[in-house]
C-alpha positions as CSV (number, residue, x, y, z in Angstrom):
1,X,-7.6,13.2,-15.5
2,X,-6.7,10.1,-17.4
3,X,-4.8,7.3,-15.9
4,X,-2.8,4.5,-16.3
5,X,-2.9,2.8,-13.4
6,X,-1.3,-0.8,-12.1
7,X,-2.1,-2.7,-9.2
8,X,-2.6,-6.1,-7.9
9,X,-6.0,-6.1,-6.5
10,X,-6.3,-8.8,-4.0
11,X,-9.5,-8.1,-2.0
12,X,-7.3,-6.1,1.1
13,X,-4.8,-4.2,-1.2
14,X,-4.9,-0.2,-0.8
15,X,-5.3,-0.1,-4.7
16,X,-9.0,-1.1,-4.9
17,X,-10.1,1.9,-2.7
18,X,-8.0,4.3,-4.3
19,X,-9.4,3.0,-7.8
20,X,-12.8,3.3,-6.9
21,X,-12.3,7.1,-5.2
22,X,-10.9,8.3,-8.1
23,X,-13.3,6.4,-10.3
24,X,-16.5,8.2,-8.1
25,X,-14.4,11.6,-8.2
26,X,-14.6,11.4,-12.2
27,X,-11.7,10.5,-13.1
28,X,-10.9,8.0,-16.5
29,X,-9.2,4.9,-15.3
30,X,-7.5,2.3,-17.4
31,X,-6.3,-0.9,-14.4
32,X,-3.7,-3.3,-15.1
33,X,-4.0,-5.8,-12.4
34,X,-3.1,-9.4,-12.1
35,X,-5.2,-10.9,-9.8
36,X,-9.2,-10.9,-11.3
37,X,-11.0,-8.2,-10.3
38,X,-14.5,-6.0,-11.3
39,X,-11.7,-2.8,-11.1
40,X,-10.0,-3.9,-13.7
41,X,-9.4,-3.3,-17.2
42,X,-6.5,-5.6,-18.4
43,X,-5.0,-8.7,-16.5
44,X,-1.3,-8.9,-16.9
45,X,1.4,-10.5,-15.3
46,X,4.8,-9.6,-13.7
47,X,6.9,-7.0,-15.2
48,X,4.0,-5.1,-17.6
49,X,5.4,-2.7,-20.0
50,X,3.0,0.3,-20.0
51,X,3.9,1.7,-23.0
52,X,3.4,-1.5,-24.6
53,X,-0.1,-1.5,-23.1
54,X,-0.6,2.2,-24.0
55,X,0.0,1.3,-27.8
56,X,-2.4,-1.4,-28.0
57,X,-4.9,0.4,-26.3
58,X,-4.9,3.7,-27.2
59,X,-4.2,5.4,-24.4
60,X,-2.9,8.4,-24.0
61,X,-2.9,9.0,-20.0
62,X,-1.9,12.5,-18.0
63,X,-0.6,9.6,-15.0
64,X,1.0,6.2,-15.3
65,X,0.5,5.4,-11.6
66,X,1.9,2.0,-9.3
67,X,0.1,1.2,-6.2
68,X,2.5,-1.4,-4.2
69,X,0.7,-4.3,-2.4
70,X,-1.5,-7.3,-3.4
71,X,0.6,-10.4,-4.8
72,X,3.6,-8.4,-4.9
73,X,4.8,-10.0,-8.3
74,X,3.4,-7.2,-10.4
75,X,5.7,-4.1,-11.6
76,X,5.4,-1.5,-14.6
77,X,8.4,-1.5,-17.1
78,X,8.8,1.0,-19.6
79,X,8.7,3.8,-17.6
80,X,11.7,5.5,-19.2
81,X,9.5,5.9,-22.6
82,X,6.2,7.2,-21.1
83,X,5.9,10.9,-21.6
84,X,3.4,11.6,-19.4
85,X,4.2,11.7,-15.4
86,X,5.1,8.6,-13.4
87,X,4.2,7.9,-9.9
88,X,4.0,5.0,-7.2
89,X,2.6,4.7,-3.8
90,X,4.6,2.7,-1.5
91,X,3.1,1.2,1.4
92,X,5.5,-0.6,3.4
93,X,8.7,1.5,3.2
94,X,9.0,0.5,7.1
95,X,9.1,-3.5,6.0
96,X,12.0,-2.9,3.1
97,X,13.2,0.6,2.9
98,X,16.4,-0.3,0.6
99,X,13.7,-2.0,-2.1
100,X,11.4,1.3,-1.8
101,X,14.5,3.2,-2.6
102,X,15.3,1.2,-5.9
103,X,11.8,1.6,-6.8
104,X,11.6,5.0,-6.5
105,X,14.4,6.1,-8.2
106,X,12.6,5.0,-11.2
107,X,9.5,6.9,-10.8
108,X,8.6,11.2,-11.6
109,X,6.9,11.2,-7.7
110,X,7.2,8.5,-4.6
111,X,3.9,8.9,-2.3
112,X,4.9,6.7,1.0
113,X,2.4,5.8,4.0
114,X,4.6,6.5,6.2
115,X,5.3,9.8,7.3
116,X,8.8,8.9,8.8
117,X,10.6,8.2,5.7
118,X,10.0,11.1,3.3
119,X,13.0,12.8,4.3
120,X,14.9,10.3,4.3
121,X,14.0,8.8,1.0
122,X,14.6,12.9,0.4
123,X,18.1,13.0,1.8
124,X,19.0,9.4,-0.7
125,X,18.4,11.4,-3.9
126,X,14.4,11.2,-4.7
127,X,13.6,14.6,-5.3
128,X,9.7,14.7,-5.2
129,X,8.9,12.6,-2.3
130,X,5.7,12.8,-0.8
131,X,3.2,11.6,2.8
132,X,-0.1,10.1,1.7
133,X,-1.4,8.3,4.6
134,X,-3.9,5.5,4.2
135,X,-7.5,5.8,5.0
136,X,-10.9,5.0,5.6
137,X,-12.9,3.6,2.7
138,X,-16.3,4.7,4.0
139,X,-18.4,1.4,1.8
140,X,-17.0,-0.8,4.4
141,X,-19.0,-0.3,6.9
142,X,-22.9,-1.1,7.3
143,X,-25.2,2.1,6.2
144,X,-27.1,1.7,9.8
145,X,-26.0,1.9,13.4
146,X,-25.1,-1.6,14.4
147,X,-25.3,-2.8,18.2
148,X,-21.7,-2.9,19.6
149,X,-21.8,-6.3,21.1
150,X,-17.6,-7.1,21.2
151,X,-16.1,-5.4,23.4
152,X,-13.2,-5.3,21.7
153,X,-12.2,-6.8,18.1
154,X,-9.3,-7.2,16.4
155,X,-9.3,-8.0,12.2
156,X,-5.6,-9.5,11.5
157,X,-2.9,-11.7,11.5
158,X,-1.8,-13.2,15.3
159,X,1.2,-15.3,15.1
160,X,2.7,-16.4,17.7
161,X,6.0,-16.8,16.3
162,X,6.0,-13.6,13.5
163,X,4.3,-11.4,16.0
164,X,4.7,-12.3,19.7
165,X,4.6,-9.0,21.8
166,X,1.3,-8.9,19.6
167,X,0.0,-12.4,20.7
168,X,0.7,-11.7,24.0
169,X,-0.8,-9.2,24.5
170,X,-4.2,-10.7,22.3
171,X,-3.8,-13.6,24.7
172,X,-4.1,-11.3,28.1
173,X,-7.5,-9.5,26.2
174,X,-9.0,-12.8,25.4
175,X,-8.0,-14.0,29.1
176,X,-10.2,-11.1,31.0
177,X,-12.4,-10.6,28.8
178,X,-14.6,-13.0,27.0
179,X,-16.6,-10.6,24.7
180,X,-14.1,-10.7,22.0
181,X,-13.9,-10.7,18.6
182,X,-10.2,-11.7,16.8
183,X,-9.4,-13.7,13.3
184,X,-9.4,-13.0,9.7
185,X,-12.0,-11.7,7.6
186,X,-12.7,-9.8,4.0
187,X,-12.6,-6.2,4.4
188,X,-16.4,-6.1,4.0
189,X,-17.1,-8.4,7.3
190,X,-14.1,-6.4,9.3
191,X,-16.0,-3.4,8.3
192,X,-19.0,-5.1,10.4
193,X,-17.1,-6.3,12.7
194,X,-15.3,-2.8,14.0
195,X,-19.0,-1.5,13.5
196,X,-20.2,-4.0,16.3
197,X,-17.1,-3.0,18.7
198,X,-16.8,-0.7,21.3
199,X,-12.9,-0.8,21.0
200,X,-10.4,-2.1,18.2
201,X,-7.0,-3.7,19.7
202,X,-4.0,-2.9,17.7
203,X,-0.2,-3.0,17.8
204,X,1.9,-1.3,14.9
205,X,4.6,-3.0,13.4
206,X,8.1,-0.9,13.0
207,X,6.0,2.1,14.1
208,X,4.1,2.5,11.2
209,X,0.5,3.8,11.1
210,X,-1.4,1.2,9.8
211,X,-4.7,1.0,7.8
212,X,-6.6,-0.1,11.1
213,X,-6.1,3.3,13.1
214,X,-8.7,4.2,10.4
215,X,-10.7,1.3,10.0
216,X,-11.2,1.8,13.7
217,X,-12.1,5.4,14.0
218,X,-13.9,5.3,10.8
219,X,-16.3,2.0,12.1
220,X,-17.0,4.3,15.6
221,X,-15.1,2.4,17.7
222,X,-12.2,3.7,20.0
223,X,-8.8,2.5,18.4
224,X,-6.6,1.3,21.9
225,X,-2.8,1.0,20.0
226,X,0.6,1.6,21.1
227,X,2.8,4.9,20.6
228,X,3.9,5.7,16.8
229,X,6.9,8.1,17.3
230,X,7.4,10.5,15.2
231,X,5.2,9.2,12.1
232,X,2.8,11.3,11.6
233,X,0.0,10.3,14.3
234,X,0.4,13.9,15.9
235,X,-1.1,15.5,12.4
236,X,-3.6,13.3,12.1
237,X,-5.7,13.0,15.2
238,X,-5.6,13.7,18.5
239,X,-4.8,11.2,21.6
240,X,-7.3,11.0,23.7
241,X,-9.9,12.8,22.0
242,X,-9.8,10.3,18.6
243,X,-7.9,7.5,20.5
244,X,-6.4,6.2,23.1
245,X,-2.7,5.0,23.8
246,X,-1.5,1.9,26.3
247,X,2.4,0.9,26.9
248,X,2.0,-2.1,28.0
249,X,-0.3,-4.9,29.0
250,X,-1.0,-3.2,32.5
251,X,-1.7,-0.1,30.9
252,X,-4.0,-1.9,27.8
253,X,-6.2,-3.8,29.9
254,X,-7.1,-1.1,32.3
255,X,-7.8,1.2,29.6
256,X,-10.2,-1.1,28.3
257,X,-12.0,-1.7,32.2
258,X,-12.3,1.3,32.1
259,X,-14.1,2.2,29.5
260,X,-16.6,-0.4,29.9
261,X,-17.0,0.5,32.9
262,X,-18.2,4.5,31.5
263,X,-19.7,3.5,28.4
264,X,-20.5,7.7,27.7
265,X,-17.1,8.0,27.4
266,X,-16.2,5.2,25.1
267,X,-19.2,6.4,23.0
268,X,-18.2,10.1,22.9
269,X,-14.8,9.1,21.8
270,X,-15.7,6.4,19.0
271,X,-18.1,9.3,17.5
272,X,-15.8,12.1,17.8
273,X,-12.8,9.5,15.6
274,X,-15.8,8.6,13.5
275,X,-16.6,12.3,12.8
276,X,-13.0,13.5,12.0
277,X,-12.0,10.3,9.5
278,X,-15.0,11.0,7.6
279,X,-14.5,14.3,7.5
280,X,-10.5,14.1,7.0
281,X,-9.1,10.6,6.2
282,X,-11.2,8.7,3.3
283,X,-9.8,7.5,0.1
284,X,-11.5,10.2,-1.5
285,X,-9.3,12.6,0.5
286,X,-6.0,10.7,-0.7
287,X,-7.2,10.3,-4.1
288,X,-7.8,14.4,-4.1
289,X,-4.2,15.1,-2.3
290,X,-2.5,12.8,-4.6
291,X,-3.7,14.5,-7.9
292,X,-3.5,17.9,-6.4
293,X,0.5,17.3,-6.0
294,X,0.5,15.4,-9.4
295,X,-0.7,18.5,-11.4
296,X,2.1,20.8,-9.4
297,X,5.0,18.3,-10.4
298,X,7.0,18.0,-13.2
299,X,8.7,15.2,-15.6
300,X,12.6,14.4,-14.3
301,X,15.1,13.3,-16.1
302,X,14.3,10.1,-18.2
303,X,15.6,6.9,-17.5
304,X,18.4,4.5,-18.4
305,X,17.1,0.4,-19.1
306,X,19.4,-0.3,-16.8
307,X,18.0,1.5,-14.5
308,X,15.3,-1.0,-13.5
309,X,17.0,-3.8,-13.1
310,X,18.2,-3.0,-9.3
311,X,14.5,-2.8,-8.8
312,X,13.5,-5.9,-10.6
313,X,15.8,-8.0,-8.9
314,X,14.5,-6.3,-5.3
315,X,11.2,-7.4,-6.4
316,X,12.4,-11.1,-7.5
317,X,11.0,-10.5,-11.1
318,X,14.2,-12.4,-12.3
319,X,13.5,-12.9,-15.7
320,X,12.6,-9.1,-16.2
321,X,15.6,-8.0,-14.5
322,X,17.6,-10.1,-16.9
323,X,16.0,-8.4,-19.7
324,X,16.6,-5.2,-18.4
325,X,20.1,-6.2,-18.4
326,X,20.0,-7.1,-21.5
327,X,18.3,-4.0,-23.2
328,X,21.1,-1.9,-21.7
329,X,23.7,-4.0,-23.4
330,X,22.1,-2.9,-26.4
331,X,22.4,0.5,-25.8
332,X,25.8,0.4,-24.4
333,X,27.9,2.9,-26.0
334,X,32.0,2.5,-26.9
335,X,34.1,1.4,-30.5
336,X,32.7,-1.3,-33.2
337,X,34.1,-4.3,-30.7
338,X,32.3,-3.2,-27.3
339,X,29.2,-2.7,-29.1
340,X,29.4,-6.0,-31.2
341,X,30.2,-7.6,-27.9
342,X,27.5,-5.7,-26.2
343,X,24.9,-6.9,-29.2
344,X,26.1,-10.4,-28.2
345,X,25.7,-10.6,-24.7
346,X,22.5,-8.8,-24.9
347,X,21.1,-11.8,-26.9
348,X,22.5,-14.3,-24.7
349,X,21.0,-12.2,-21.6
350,X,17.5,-11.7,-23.3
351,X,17.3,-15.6,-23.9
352,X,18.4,-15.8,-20.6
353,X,15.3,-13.8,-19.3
354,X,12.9,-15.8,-21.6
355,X,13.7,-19.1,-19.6
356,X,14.0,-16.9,-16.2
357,X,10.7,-15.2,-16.9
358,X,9.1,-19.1,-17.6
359,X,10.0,-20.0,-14.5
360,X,8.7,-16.7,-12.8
361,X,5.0,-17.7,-14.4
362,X,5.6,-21.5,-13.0
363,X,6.2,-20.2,-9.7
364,X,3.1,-17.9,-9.8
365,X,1.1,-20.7,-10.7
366,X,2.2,-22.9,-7.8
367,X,1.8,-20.6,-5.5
368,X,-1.6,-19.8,-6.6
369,X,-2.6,-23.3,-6.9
């Protein structure tokens, strides 16, 4: 399949495993991205108009496909004139539902992480709406066994003030047990580091199911995490057997006693998670399901100019909103007056949007700087 796909690759963004998946699968990839990367094809920035990049490059895909996450400034435009499907993959629904909404309403198909929301999004008027949950990208991790020397490790953010049930409860881990492992690192050391734990800590945020119940299982090592109701967890794996659940702090810390305390245990659970992820949950997986359902879908109806700019405002692209604004003035229909008028505003709009859109680039430079 040939596809036109655009993502903000940042080292930790889903994107760049789903990229290289497809790429191994043989699949013909053309990536818009605007953060440098070795995936990508063409660095753009902001609001990209596909077609646009489809005419100067000769492309003619099967799949124009968005993959939300990275910088979070990057968005396709044009949509309404591709021919071929359209399809995003929304990661966060359970951080901004109402901006997943927006964004979906301008796309063929709407893939979401989490499980929970597909009937709703279903129930607001997307009609092909469908789970993809993250995975395991199997390069992570080191090709031979590693000694497990933390006892427990934990790759990610621990804010005291964003996340304090999670700090807590960090806090209380570090407190009985000093064999830990917690801070930041690129996906390739976190790959090493779950391969060096017995057990991965991990709190969900908003109940979703985050990339590190696979990272964990994937790396060996038994994934201790609260409940996820009613997301998906259930199909997936299976509690106790792939992982293990705590409530609270009482309940965390004894599970991980005791399970240093029968080491057989802990080992036959990390291998059995490791076994069924590899088996079940890579990219490769994902990349296969997503396709599959792409190839069993059909165009909707096409869209409206206007159409975006709800979604380009959600995702603070002002000046391309403003332009989308614009372009629908253009189009507007009515007498010789409301379209002269239209014509007019439009130009005042679109010069609008070239001084908003100047100011988008500024602030992308600052921030990067």
């Amino acid at each position: 399949m040939k596809i036109l796909l655009v993502a903000s690759l940042t080292p930790t963004t889903t994107g760049n495993y789903l990229i290289t998946a497809m790429r191994e699968a043989g699949h013909e990839l053309f990536v818009c991205s605007d953060v440098a990367s070795p995936l990508d094809s063409l660095r753009v920035r902001g609001a990209v108009d596909v077609t646009q990049v489809c005419a100067r490059h000769g492309l003619v895909p099967d799949l124009m496909l968005f993959v939300e996450g990275g910088t979070m400034r990057l968005f396709p435009t044009g949509l309404e004139r591709m021919s071929c499907l359209t399809a995003w993959y929304g990661i966060d629904t359970h951080m901004d539902y109402a901006k997943h909404l927006r964004i979906g309403r301008l796309f063929d198909m709407t893939f979401v992480a989490q499980k929970e929301f597909v009937e709703r999004l279903r129930q607001d008027g997307l009609r092909q709406v469908y789970w993809l949950p993250l995975a395991c990208a199997p390069e992570l991790y080191p090709q031979k066994e590693m000694h497990r020397c933390h006892d427990v490790a934990y790759v990610g953010s621990n804010s005291a003030t964003v996340h304090p049930v999670r700090h807590a409860l960090l806090s209380a881990i570090c407190k009985d047990f000093p064999n830990v492992f917690m801070g930041m690192t690129s996906p390739q050391e976190m790959g090493r580091v779950y391969a060096k734990a017995k057990m991965v800590f991990n709190k969900s945020v908003n109940n979703d199911v985050n990339m590190r119940y696979f990272e964990a299982m994937g790396a060996g090592a038994v994934l201790l995490t609260d409940h996820a109701r009613d997301n998906g967890v259930e199909d997936l794996f299976n509690a106790g057997e792939h992982y293990l659940e705590y409530r609270d702090e009482l309940t965390l810390l004894a599970l991980i006693r005791g399970l240093l305390q029968d080491p057989e245990r802990c080992r036959r659970i990390g291998d059995a998670a490791r076994r069924h992820v590899l088996e079940n949950h890579t990219y490769r997986h994902r990349a296969e399901r997503l396709l599959d359902l792409v190839r069993q879908s059909r165009k909707l109806v096409a869209l409206r100019p206007e159409d975006c700019f709800s979604a380009l405002v959600a995702l603070n692209l002002s000046g391309a909103a403003v332009a989308s604004a614009g372009r629908a003035l253009v189009c507007s229909s009515g007498g010789v007056y409301t379209k002269l008028l239209g014509r007019l505003a439009s130009l005042a709009l679109l010069s609008l949007a070239v001084f908003l859109g100047a100011l988008d680039k500024m602030r992308d430079l600052f921030r990067r700087s």
